[in-house]
Backbone as XML, in Angstrom:
<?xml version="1.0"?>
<chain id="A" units="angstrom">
  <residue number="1" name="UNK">
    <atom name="N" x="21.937" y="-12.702" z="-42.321"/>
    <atom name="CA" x="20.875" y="-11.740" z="-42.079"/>
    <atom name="C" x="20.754" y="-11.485" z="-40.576"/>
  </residue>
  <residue number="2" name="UNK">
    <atom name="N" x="20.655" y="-10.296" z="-40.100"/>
    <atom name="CA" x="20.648" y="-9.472" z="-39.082"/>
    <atom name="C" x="19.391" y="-10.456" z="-38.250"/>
  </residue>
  <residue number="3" name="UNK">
    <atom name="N" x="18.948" y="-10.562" z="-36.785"/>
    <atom name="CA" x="17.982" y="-10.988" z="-36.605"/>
    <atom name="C" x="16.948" y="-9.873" z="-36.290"/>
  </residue>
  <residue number="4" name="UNK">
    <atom name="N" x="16.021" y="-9.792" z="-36.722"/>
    <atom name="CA" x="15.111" y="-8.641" z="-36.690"/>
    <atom name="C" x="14.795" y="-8.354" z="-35.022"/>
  </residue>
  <residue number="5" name="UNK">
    <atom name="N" x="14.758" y="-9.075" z="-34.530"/>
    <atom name="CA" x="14.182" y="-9.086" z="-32.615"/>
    <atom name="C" x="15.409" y="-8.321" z="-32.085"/>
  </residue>
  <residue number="6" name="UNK">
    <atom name="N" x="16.575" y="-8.699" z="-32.407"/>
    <atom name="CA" x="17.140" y="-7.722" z="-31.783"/>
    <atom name="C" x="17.713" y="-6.363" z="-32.104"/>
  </residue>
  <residue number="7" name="UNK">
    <atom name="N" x="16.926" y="-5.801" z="-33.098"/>
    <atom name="CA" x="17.054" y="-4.367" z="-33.140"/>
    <atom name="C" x="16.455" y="-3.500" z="-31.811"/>
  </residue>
  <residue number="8" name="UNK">
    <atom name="N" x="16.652" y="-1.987" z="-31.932"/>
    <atom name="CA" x="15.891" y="-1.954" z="-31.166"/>
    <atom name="C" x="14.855" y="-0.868" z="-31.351"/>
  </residue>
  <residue number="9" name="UNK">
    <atom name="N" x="14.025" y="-0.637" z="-30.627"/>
    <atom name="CA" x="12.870" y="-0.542" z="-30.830"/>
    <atom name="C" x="12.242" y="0.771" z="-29.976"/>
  </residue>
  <residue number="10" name="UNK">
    <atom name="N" x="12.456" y="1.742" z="-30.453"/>
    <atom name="CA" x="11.999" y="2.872" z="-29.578"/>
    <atom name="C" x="10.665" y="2.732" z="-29.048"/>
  </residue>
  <residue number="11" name="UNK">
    <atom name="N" x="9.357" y="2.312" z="-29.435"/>
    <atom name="CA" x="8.099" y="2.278" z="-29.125"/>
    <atom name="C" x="8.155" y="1.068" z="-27.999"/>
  </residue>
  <residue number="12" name="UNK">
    <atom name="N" x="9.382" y="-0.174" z="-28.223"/>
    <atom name="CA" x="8.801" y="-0.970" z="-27.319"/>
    <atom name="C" x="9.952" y="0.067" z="-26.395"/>
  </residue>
  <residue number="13" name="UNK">
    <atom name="N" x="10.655" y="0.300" z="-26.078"/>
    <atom name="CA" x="11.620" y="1.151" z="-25.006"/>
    <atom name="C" x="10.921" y="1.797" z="-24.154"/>
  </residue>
  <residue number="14" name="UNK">
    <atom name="N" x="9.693" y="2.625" z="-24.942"/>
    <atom name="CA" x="8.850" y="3.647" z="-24.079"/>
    <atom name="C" x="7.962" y="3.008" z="-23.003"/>
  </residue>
  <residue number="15" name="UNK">
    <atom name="N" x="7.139" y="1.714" z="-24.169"/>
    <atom name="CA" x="6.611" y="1.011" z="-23.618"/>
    <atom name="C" x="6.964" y="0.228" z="-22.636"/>
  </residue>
  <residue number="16" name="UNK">
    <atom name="N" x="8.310" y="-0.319" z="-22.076"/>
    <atom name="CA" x="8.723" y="-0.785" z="-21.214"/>
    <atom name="C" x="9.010" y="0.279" z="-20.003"/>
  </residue>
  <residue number="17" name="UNK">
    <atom name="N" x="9.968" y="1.534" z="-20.200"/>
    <atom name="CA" x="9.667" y="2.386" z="-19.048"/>
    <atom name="C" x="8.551" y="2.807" z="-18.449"/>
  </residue>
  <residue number="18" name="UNK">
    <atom name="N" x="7.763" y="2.688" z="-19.372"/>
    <atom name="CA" x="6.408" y="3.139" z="-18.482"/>
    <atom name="C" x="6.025" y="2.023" z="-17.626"/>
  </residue>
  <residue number="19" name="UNK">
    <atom name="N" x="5.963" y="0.690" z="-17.909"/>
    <atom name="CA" x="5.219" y="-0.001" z="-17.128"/>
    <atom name="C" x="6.398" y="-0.019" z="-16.203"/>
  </residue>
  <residue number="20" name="UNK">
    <atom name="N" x="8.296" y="-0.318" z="-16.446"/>
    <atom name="CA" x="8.387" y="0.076" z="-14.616"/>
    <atom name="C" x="8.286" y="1.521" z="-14.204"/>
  </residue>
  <residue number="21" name="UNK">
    <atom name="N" x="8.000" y="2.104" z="-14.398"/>
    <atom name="CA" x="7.737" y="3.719" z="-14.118"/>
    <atom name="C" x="6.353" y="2.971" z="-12.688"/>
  </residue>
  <residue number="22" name="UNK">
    <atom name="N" x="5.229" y="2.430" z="-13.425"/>
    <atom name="CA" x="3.954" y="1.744" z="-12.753"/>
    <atom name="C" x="3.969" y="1.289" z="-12.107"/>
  </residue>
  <residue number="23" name="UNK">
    <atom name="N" x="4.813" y="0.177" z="-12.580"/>
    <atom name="CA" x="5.348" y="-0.910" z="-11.091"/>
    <atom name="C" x="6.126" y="-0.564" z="-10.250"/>
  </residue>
  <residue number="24" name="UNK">
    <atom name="N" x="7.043" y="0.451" z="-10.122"/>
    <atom name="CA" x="7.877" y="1.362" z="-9.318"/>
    <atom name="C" x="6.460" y="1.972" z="-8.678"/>
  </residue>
  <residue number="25" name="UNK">
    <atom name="N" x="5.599" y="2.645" z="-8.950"/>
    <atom name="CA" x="4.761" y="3.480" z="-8.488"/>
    <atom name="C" x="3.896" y="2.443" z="-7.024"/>
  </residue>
  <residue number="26" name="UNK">
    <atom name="N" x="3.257" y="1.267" z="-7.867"/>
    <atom name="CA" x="2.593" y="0.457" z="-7.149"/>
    <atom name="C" x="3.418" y="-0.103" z="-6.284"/>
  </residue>
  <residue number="27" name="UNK">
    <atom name="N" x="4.453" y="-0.901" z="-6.251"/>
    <atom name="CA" x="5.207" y="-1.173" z="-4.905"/>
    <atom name="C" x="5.373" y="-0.566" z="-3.919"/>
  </residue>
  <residue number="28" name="UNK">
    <atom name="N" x="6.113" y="0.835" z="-4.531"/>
    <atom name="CA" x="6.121" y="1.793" z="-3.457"/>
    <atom name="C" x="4.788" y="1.932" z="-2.582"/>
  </residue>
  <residue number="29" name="UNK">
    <atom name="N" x="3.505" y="2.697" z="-3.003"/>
    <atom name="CA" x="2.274" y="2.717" z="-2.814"/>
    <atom name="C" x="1.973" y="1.309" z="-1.576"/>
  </residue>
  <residue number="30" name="UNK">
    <atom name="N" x="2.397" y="0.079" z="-1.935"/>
    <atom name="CA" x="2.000" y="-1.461" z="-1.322"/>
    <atom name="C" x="3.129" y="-1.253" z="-0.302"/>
  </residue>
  <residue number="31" name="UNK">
    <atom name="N" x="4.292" y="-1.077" z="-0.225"/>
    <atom name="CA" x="5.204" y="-1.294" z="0.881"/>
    <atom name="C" x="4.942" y="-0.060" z="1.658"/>
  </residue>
  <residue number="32" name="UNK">
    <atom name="N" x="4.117" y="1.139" z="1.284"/>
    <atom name="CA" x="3.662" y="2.670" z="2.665"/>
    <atom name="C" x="2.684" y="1.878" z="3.135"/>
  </residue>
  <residue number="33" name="UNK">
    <atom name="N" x="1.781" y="1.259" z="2.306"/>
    <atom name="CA" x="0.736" y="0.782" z="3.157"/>
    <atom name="C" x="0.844" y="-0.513" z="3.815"/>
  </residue>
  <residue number="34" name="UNK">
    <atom name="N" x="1.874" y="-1.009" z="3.572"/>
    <atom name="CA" x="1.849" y="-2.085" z="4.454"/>
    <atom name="C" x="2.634" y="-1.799" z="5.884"/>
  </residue>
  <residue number="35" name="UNK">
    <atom name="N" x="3.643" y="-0.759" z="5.855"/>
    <atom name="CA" x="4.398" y="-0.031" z="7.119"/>
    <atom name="C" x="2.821" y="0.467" z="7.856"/>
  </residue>
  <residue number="36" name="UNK">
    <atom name="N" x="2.105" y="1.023" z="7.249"/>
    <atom name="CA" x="1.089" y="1.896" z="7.949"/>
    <atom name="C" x="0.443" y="0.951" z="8.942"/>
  </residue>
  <residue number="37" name="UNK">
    <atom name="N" x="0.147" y="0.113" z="7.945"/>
    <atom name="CA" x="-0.581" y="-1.390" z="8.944"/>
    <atom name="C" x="-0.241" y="-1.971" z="10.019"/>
  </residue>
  <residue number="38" name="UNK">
    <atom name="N" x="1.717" y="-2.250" z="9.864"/>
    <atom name="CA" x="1.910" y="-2.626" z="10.544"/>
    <atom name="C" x="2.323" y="-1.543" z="11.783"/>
  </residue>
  <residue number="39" name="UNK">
    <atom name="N" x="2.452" y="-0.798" z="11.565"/>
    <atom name="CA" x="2.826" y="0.476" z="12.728"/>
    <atom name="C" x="1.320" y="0.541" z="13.428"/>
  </residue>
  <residue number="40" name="UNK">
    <atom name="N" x="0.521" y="0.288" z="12.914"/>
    <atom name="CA" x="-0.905" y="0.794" z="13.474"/>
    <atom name="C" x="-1.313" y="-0.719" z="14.035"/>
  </residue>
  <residue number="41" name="UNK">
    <atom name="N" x="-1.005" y="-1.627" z="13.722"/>
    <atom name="CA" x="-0.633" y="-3.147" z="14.313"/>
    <atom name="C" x="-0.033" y="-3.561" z="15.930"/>
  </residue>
  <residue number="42" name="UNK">
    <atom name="N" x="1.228" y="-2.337" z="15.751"/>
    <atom name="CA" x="1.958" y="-2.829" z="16.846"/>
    <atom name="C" x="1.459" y="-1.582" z="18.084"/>
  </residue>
  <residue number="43" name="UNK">
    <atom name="N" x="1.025" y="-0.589" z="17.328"/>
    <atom name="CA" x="0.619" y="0.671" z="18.622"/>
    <atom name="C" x="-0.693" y="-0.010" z="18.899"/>
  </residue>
  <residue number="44" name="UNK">
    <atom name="N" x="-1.658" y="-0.708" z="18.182"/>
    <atom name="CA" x="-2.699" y="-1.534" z="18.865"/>
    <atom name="C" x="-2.457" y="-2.550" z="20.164"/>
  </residue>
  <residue number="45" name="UNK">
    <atom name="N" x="-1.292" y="-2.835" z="19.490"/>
    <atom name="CA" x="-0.926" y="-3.909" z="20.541"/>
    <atom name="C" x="-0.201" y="-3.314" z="22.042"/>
  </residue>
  <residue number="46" name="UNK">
    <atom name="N" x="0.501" y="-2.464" z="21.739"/>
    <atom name="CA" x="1.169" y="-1.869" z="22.843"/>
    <atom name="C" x="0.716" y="-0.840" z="23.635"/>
  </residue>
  <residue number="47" name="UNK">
    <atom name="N" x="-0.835" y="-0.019" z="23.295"/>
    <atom name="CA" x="-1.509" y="0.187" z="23.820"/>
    <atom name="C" x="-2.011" y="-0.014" z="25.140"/>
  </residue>
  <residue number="48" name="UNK">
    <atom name="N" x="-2.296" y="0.661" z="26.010"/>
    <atom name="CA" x="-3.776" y="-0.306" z="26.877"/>
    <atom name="C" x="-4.958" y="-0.269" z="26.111"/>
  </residue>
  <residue number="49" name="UNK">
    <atom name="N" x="-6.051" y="-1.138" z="27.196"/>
    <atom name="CA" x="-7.275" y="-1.060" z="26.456"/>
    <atom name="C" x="-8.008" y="0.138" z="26.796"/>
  </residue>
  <residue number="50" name="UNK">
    <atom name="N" x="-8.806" y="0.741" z="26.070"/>
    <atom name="CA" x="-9.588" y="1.819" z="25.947"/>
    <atom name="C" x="-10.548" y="1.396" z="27.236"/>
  </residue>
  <residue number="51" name="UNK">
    <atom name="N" x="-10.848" y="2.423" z="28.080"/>
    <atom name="CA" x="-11.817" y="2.222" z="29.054"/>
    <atom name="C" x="-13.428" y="2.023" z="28.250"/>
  </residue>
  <residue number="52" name="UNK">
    <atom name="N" x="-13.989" y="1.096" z="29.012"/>
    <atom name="CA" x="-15.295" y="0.705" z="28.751"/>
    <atom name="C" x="-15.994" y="1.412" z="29.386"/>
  </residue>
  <residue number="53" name="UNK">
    <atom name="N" x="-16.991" y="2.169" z="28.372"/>
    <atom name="CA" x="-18.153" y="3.344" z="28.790"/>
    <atom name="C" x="-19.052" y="2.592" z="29.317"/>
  </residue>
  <residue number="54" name="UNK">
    <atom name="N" x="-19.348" y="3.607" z="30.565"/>
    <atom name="CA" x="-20.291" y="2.998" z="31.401"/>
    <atom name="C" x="-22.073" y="3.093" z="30.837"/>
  </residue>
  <residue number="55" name="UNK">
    <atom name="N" x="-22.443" y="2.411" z="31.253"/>
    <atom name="CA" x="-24.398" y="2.552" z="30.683"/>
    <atom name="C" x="-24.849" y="3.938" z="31.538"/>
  </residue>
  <residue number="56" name="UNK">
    <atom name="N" x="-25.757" y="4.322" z="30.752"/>
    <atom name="CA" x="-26.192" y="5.576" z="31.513"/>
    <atom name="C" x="-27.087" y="4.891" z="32.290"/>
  </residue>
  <residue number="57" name="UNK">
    <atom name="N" x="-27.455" y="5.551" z="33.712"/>
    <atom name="CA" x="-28.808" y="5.006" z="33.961"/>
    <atom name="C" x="-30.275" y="5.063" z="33.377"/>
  </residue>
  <residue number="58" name="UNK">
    <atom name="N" x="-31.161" y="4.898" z="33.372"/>
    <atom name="CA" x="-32.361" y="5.159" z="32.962"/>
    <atom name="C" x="-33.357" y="6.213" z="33.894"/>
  </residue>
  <residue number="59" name="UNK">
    <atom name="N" x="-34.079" y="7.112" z="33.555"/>
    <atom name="CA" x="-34.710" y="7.747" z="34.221"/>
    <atom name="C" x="-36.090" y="7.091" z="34.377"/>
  </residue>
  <residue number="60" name="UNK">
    <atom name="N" x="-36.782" y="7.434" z="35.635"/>
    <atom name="CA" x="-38.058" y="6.668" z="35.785"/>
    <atom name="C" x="-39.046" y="8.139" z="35.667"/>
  </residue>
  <residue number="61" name="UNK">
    <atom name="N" x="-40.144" y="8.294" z="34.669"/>
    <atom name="CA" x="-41.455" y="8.787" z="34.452"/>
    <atom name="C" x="-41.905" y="9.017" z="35.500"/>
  </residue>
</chain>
């Protein structure tokens, strides 16, 4: 007798492309945003520092 598990199975087929269809989607999505971070990481760093605004004075009444 044939083993039934390994027939195959159009519903689970679909069901499997879709979820890597998802997980293709989400990685991608996690590895832009992690370039973004780190690009915005290293121009922080290689930057100067932003000049520090001075206090206004106060006016006297």
């Amino acid at each position: 007798m044939a083993n039934p598990w390994l027939k195959k199975n159009p519903f689970m087929s679909m069901w499997l492309s879709t979820a890597n269809r998802v997980a293709g989607t989400l990685r991608g999505q996690a590895t832009a945003q992690v370039k973004r971070q780190v690009k915005a990481a290293i121009a922080e760093a290689i930057s100067p520092p932003a000049p520090k605004a001075k206090p206004k004075p106060r006016r006297k009444h």
